[in-house]
C-alpha positions in Angstrom: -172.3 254.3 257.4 -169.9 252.6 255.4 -172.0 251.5 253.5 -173.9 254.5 252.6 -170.3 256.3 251.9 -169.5 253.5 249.5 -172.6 253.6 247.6 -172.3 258.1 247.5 -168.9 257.6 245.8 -170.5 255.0 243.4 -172.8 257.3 242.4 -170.4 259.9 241.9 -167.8 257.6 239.8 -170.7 256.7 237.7 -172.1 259.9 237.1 -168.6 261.2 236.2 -167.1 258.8 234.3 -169.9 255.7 233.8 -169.6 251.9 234.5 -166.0 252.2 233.4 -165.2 254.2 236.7 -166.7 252.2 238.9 -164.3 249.9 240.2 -163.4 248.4 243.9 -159.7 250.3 243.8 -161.6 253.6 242.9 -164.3 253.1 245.4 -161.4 252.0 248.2 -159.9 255.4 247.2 -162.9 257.6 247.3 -164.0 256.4 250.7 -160.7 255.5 252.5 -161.6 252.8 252.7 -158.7 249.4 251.7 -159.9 248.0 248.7 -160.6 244.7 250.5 -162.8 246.2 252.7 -165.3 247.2 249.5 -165.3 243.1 248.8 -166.6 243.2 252.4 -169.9 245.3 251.3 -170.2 244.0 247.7 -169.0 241.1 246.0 -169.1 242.5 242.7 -169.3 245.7 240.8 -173.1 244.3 239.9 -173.8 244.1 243.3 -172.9 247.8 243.8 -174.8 249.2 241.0 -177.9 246.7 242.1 -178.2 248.2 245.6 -178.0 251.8 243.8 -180.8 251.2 242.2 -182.8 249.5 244.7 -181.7 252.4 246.9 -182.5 255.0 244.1 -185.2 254.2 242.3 -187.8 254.3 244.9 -187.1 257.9 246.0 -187.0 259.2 242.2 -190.2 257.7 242.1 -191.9 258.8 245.0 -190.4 262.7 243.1 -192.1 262.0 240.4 -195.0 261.0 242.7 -195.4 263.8 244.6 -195.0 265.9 241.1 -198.5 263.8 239.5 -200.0 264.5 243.0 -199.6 268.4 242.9 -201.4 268.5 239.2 -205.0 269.5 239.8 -206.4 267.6 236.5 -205.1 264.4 234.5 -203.7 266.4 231.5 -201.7 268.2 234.3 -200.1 265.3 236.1 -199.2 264.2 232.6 -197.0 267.3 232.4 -196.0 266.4 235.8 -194.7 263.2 235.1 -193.1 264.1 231.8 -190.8 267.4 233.5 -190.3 265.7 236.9 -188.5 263.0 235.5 -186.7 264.9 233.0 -185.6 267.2 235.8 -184.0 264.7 237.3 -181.9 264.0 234.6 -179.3 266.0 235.5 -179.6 264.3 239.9 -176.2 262.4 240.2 -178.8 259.7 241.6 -179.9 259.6 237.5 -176.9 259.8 235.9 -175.7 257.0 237.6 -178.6 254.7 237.5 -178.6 255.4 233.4 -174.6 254.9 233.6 -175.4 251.1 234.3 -175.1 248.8 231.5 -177.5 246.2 232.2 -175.4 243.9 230.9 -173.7 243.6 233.9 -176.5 242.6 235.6 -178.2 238.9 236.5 -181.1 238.5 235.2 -182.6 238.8 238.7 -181.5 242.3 239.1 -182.5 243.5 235.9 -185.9 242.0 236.5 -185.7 244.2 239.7 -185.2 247.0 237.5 -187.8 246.4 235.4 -190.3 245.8 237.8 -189.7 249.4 239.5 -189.3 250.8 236.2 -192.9 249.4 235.1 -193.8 250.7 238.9 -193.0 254.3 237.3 -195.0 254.0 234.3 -198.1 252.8 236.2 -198.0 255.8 238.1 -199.8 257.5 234.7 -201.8 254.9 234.1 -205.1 256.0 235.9 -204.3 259.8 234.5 -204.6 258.3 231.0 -207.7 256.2 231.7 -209.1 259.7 233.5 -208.4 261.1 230.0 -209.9 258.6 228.0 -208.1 256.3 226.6 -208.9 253.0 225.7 -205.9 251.3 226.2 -204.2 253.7 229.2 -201.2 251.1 230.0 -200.6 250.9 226.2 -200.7 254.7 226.0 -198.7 254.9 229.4 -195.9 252.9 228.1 -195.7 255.3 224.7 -195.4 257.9 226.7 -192.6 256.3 228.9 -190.8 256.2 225.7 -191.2 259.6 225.0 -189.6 260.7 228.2 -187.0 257.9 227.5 -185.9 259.4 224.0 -185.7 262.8 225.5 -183.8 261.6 228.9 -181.0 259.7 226.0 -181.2 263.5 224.0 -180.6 265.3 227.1 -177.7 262.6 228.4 -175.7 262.8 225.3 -175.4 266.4 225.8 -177.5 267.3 222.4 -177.3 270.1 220.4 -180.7 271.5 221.8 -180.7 273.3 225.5 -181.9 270.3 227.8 -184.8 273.1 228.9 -186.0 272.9 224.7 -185.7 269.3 225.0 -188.1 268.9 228.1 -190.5 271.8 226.5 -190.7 269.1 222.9 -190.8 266.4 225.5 -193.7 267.7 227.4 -196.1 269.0 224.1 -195.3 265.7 222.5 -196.7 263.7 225.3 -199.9 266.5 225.9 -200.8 265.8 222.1 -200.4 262.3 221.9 -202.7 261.7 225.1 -205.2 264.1 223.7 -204.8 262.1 220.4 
């Protein structure tokens, strides 16, 4: 339980105030806990934001999932997987796994992360090939970068209503896979 009540108040530091907030004193304070009792959990403030995302990650996924798995055709879980995932752009869960600078990281955690974040872009993959592509991991992986550009627009708190940003987002994406 502890645990789990460490790990909610680093997701709120980080969604609040990013990788600067999150520190063993802050977490002590959020949870009640004494600060040496956080070095208990977690030896570092990597170690926190690596569990996060192991934690996290899976169940945004499994959203985003569920989303594709509602559509009825291909060009429809392509929608799907473009607004779900924007959607969850404003999920503290989000903000703080985009809060973490990577830098931080080993190299084994960030390899973690890229391996569940490539986990996420396979999930359009067969869509793609359903459309026609010739290349649908190629094509999958320019899309992901779509949604990434408008998940940045949409975090720095842009100009444009983060609902215009998703619509641009989302008939970008349906264009560029109908080529």
């Amino acid at each position: 339980m502890q645990r789990g009540a460490l790990l909610d108040a680093a997701r709120t530091l980080l969604s609040e105030g990013g990788t600067e907030a999150l520190t063993f004193p802050a977490l002590a304070e959020r949870t009640g806990l004494a600060r040496s009792s956080v070095y208990e959990y977690f030896r570092s403030r990597a170690a926190v934001v690596q569990e996060l995302c192991e934690v996290d990650f899976p169940v945004w996924a499994a959203e985003v999932s569920a989303a594709m798995e509602r559509a009825a055709d291909p060009e429809g879980k392509v929608e799907a997987y473009v607004r779900e995932q924007l959607s969850l752009v404003g999920d503290r869960r989000h903000r703080a796994v985009v809060a973490i600078s990577a830098s931080e990281l080993d190299s084994g955690a960030r390899e973690k992360i890229r391996a569940a974040h490539g986990g996420l872009v396979a999930m359009i993959v067969e869509a793609l090939g359903e459309m026609g592509h010739e290349e649908p991991r190629l094509a999958a992986m320019l899309l992901q970068g779509v949604v990434d550009a408008a998940v940045r627009r949409i975090e720095l708190g842009a100009a444009e209503d983060p609902a215009a940003i998703t619509e641009a987002a989302v008939s970008m994406a349906l264009r560029g896979v109908r080529g």
